[in-house]
N, C-alpha and C positions, 0 to 999 in steps of 0.2 A: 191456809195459815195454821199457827199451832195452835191446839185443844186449851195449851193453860202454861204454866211456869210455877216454879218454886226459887226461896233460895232457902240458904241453911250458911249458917253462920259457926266458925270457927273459932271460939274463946280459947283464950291462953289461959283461965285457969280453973274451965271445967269444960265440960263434956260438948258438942255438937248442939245448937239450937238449930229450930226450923223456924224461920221468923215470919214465916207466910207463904200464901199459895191464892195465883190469880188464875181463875178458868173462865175461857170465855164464852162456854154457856152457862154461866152463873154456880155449878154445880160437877162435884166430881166425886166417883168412890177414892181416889186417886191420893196418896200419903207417901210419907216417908216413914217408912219404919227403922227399928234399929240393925236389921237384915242388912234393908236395901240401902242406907248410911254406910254401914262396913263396906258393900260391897262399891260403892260409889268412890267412900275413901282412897277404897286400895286401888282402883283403877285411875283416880288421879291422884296418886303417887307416882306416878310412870308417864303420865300425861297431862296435858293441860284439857284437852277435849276429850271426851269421848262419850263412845253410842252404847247406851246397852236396851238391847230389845230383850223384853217381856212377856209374860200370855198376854196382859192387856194392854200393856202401852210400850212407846216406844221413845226411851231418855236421852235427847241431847245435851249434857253439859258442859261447861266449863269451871275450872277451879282459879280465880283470880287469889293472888294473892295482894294484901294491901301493901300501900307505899309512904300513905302519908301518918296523920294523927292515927290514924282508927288503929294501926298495927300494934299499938302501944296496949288494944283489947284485945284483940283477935288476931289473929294472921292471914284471916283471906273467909272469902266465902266462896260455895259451890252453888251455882247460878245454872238452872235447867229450864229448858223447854220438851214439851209432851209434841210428839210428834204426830202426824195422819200419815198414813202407812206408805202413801204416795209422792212424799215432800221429800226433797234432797236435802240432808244434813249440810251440805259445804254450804248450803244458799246463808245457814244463820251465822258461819263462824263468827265474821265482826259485828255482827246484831250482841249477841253473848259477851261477849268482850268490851261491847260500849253499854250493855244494859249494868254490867258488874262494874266498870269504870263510874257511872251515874249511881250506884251502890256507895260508892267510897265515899262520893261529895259529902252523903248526908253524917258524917264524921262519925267519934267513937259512938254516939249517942242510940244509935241504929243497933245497939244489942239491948237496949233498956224500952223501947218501944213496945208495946203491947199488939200483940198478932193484928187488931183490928187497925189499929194506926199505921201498922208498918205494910198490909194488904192494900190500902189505900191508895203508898205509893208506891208499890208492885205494880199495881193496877195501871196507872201513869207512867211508869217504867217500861212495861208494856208495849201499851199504846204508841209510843216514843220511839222504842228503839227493837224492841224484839217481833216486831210483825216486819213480814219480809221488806226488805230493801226494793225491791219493783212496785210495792202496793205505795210507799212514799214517792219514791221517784215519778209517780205518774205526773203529769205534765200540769193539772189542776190540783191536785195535792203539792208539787214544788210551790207553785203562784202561791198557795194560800202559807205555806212555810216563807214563804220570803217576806210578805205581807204584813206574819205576825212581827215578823223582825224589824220593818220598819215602823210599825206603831210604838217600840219603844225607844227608838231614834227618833222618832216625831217629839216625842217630850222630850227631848236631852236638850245638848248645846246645840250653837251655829251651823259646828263643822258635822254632828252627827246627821241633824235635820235637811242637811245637803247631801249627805251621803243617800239618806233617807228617799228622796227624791229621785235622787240616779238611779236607786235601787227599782224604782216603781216606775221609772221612764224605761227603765230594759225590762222589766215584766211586761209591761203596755206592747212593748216591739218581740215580743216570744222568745226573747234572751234564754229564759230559763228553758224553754223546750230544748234546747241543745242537751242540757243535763241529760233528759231520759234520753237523748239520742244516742248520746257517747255512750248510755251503759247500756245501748239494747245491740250496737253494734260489740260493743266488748263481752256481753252476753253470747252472742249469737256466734263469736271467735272461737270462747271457750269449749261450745256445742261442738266444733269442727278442731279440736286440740294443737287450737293456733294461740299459746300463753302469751307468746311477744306481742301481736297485735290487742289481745284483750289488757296486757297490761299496760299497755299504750291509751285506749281506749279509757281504761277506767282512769289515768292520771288527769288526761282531759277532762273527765267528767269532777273531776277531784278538785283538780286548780280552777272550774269556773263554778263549783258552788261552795269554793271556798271566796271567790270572786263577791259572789253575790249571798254571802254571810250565815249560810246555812253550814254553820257549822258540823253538827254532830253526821250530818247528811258526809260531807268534804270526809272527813276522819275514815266514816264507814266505805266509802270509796276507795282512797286513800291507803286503808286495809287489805281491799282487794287486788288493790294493783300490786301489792308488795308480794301478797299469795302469787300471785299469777306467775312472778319471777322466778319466785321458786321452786314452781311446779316443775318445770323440767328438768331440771339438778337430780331432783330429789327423785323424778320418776326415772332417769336415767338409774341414778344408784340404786332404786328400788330392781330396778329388771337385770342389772346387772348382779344384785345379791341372791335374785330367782334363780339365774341361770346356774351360779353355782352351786346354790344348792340343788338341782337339778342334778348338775355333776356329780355332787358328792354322795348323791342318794344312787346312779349309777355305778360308783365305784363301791359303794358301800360304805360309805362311810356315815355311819347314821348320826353319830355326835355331830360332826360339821355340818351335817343335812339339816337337823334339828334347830342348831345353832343358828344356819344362816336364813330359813323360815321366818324365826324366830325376829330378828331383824329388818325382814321383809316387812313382818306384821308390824313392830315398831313403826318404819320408815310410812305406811298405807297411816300409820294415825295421823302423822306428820301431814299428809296428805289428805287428811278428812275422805278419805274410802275408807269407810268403813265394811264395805262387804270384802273386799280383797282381806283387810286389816282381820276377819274374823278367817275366811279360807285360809291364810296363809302360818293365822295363830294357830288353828286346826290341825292343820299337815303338823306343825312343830311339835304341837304338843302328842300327837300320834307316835309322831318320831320319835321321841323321844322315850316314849314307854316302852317303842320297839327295843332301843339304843338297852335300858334296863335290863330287860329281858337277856338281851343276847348277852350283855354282861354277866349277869347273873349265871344263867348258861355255862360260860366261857369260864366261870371260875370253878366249877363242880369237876 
């Protein structure tokens, strides 16, 4: 699971705040400086996610921008997890995007909070939504999330406290183990680059713990099924823009070579590859010095 998270807050009419940092062994040398801010900024400008590895850590972000009240202060915040060297960034996408959605609730007021108050509910933010999707989905962790959901349907009205009931008569019959079932098969699809079956797989798993009221769980599912869709579009047009540039670096043509690199690497962010997403920004950017050069050359 990841070392820790930050966010940083975007004001409309001064500079970047950092409004806190949770690590989950209590402690980190680990900050934002005004460096690695710039350099965070300028990468999502271009993107909504992205990886940047470091000597000592390894940054997956997201840049949410707000929708509702809050935007009327800020325009968005940048939402990060610390990664361990061995974790796959695509596992957090909708962890990140439901941990900054759950960011929003706490309205404009969430730039006026003081680091310790506002680290609190990092910390609960956390726990919630940015520790992997498989370590919730376990079949004893779904049971005790369904649980919590009917103990505030137990206090409600009529029709809720019967809901409440159905709820905990299909926990008693292993209802909810289907949940981790659908995602360890739609899991285990993605391994073998079968998207149609895993996005099949995760809607299932989406429509019955949306079934059974576990909301944020349904969403994050829900997320992944939509990814799954897309992955083959976009890996088509990804290998499809490789090829030519391929071509065009065989004919020499190093501006279009560069260019469609370049694109490559865009379309791999799209895709949460980030190792292709840096190979491919590499070649471009190579390319392109070459492209210079012979320019340069070519005019003398």
């Amino acid at each position: 699971m990841p070392k820790g998270s930050f966010v940083i807050i975007l004001p409309l009419d001064k500079d970047y705040k950092v409004l806190g940092y949770y690590f989950k062994e209590g402690k980190s040398n680990f900050e934002i400086s005004n460096d690695l801010f710039l350099r965070l900024n300028l990468d999502h400008s271009k993107d909504e996610y992205n990886l940047l590895k470091l000597k000592e850590h390894i940054i997956l972000s997201y840049l949410y921008k707000f929708k509702g009240k809050s935007k009327r202060k800020a325009s968005g915040v940048i939402i990060g997890i610390l990664l361990n060297e061995n974790e796959k960034p695509e596992m957090f996408r909708s962890s990140l995007k439901e941990g900054a959605e759950a960011l929003e609730v706490l309205g404009p007021e969430v730039i006026s909070l003081s680091q310790k108050e506002f680290e609190s509910i990092l910390k609960d933010i956390y726990l919630e939504h940015l520790e992997p999707l498989i370590d919730i989905l376990k079949p004893d962790a779904l049971k005790n999330s369904i649980i919590n959901v009917t103990k505030f349907m137990l206090s409600g009205g009529k029709n809720e406290r019967r809901t409440a009931q159905e709820l905990l008569k299909k926990v008693e019959d292993g209802e909810h183990k289907k949940i981790s079932e659908y995602y360890d098969i739609a899991d285990s699809a993605l391994k073998v680059f079968d998207y149609e079956k895993a996005a099949k797989f995760f809607k299932k798993a989406s429509e019955l713990a949306e079934e059974m009221y576990v909301v944020d769980i349904a969403e994050s599912l829900k997320e992944k099924a939509n990814f799954s869709n897309k992955v083959p579009d976009l890996s088509k047009r990804r290998e499809k823009v490789v090829q030519d540039a391929r071509n065009f670096l065989r004919n020499e043509d190093l501006h279009s070579a560069y260019t469609a690199y370049k694109e490559a690497s865009d379309l791999s962010k799209k895709l949460v590859d980030f190792d292709k997403e840096e190979e491919y920004r590499l070649k471009s950017k190579a390319l392109e010095e070459f492209y210079k050069i012979d320019e340069k050359y070519k005019s003398k």
